[in-house]
N, C-alpha and C positions, 0 to 999 in steps of 0.2 A: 493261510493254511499251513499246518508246518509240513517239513520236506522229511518224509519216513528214509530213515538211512538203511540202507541193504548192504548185508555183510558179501563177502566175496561166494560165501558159499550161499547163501540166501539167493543171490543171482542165477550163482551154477544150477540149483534146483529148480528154478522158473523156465531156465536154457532145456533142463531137464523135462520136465514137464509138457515144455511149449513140445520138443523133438520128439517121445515118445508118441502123445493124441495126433502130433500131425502127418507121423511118418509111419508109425506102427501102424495108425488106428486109420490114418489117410486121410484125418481131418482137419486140415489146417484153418480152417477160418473158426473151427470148435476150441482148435487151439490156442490158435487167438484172444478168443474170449476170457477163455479161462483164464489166462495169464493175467489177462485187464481187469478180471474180476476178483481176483487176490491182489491184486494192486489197489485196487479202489476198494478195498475193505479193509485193506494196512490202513490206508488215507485213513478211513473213517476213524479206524480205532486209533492214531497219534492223535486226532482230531479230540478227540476222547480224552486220551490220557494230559492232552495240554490243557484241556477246561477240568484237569484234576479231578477225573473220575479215576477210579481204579476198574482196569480191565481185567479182562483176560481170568485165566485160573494159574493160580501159582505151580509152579514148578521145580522147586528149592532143589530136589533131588538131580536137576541137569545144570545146575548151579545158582551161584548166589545172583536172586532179582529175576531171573529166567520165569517168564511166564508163557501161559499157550492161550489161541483160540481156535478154532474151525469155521471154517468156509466149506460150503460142502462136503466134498471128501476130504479134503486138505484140511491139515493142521500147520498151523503157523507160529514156532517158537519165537519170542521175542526177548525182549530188556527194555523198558519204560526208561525214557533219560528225561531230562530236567523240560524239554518241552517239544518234543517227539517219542517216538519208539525206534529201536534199532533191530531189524530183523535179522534173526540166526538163523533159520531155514526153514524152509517149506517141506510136508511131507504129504503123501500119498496116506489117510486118515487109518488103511488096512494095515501097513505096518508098523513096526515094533518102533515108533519113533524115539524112543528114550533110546534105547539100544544102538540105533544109529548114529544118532547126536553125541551118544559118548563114543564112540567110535571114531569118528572128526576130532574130538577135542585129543585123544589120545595122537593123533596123527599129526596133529598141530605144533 
């Protein structure tokens, strides 16, 4: 199976994620889940893109090869490489996720 590669900040947003549902919301084992559950839907879809499907929806406008898909609320920008995907961040599906994403890149 191939190994989906997480960007630094694709991490920070999962760190994100897991801290907000477990700490805010007081639910740490939901939080849990969730995390395992955008993990194992990356899985799927590198799984995807190495038997040369084309996933995801394009994205050209947050740069060149950038594509997305959703997992429940979360939207997960990505990059398709030669026989994985490399994830660029994970969002909360309510906000302005383009807007944010260039915001990181400017910061970079």
């Amino acid at each position: 199976m191939p190994q989906v590669e997480w960007s630094r900040n694709a991490e920070d947003d999962l760190r994100e994620i897991f801290r907000y549902i477990a700490f805010q919301d007081h639910r740490v084992e939901v939080a849990r889940k969730v995390v395992q559950k955008i993990r194992a839907h990356c899985d799927q879809y590198a799984e995807l893109d190495a038997g040369g499907h084309t996933i995801g929806s394009e994205c050209s406008d947050l740069g060149t090869g950038v594509r997305s898909f959703s997992h429940q609320r979360w939207v997960v920008l990505f990059r398709p490489l030669d026989e994985t995907i490399r994830v660029l961040a994970v969002f909360d599906g309510s906000r302005k996720h383009a807007r944010l994403f260039e915001q990181r890149k400017e910061k970079a």
